[in-house]
C-alpha positions as CSV (number, residue, x, y, z in Angstrom):
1,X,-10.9,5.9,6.3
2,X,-10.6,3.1,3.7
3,X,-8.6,0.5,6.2
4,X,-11.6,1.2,8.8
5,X,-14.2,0.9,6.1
6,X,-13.0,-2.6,5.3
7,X,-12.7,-3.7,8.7
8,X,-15.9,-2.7,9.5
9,X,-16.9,-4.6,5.7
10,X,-15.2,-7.8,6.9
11,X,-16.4,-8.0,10.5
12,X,-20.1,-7.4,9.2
13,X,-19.0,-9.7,6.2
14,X,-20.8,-7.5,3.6
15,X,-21.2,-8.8,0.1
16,X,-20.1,-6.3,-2.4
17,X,-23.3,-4.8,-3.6
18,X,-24.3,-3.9,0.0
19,X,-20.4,-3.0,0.5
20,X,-20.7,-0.6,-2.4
21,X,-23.9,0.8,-1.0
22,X,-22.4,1.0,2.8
23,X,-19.7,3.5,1.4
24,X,-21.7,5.4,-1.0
25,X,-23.6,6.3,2.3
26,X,-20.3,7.0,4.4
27,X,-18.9,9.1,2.1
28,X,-19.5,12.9,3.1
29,X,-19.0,16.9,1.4
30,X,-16.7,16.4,-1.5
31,X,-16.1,13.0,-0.9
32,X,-18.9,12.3,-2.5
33,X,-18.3,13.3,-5.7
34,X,-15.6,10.2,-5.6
35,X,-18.4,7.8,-5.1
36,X,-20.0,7.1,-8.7
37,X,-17.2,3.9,-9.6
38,X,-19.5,0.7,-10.0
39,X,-17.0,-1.1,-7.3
40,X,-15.9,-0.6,-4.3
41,X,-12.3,-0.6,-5.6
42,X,-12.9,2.0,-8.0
43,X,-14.8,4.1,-5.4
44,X,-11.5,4.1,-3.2
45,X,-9.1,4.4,-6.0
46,X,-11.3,7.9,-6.8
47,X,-10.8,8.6,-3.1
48,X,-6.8,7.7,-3.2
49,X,-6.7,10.4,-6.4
50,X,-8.5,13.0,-4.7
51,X,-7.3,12.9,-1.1
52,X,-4.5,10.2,-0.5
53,X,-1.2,9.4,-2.0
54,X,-0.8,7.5,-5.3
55,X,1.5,4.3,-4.3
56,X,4.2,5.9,-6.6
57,X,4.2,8.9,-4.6
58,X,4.2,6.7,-1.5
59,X,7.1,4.7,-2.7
60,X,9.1,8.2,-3.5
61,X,8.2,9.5,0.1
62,X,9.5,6.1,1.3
63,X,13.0,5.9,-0.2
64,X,13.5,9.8,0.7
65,X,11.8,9.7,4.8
66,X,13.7,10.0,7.6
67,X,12.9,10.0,11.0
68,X,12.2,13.5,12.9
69,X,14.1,14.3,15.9
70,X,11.2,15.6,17.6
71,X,9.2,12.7,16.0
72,X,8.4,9.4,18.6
73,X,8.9,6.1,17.1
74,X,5.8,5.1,17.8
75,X,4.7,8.0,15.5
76,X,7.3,6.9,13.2
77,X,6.4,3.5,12.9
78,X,3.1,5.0,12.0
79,X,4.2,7.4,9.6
80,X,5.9,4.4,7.6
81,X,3.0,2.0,7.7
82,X,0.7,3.8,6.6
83,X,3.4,4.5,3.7
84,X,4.0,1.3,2.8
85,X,0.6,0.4,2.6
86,X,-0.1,3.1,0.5
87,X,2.7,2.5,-1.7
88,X,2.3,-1.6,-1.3
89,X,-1.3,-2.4,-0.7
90,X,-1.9,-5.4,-3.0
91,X,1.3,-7.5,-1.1
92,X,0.3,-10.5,1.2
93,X,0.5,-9.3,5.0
94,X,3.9,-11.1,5.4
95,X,5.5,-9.8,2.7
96,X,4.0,-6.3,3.9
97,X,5.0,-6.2,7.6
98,X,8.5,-7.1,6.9
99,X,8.6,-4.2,4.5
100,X,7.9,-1.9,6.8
101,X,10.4,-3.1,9.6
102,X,13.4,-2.6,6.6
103,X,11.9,1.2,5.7
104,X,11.0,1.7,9.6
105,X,14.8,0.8,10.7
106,X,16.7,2.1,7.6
107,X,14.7,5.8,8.3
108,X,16.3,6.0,11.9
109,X,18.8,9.2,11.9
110,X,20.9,7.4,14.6
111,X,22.9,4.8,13.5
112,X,23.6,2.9,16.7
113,X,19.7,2.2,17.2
114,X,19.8,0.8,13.5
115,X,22.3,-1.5,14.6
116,X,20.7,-2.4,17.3
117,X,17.2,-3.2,16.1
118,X,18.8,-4.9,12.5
119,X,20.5,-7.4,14.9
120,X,17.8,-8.5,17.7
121,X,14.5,-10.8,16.2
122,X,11.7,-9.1,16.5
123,X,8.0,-9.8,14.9
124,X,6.4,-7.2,14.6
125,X,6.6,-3.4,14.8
126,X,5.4,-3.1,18.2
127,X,8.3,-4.8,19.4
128,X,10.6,-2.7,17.3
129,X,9.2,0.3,19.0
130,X,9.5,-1.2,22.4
131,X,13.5,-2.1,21.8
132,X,14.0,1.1,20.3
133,X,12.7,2.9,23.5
134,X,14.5,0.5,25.5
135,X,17.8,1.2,23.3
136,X,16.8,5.3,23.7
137,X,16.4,5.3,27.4
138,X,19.8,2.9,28.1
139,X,21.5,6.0,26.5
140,X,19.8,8.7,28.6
141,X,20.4,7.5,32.0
């Protein structure tokens, strides 16, 4: 909810008392009880304490996470994004993303596709996710 929220905010380039105002109307049931900060930041750190993670809980669930059999990588990937952001949000982008390629490959149970994704370049996790599947499917056939 929060990352849409502030994409919507930054495409519609809200200033913050109209921001504040825009969430304060979004927010719905219980959630509203999490909308009396006087910022937008304090608004969503109510909302974090009552529904999301904390980033040290994040951080814990990231050093202990390991990829589910039955799990895809691209729900994986997922899974450890949204992690990392929780557990990282105030890094620049950069430092972010390459973050979560480290926790996204070092979570995989098999150790071949570790090696295999540590050693090709790759930008971004879409990519990793495609040569994973790529990796995957050379070893099914």
């Amino acid at each position: 909810f929060i990352n849409q929220f502030n994409d919507v905010a930054q495409v519609c380039r809200w200033p913050p008392d109209i921001k504040l105002l825009q969430l304060r109307e979004a927010l719905k049931e219980g959630a509203r009880t999490c909308s009396r900060g006087e910022t937008v930041d304090s608004v969503f750190d109510s909302l974090r304490l009552r529904y999301g993670l904390t980033p040290r809980e994040a951080r814990v669930k990231l050093n202990t996470v390991k990829k589910d059999p039955k799990t895809s990588l691209q729900e994986h990937a997922i899974q450890i994004e949204r992690l990392v952001r929780a557990a990282y949000g105030t890094l620049p982008g950069r430092d972010r993303r390459e973050m979560v390629m480290d926790y996204f490959c070092s979570s995989l149970a098999n150790v071949g596709l570790q090696r295999h994704l540590l050693a090709i370049e790759m930008n971004d996790l879409d990519e990793a996710v495609r040569a994973g599947n790529e990796y995957l499917a050379q070893w099914i056939l």
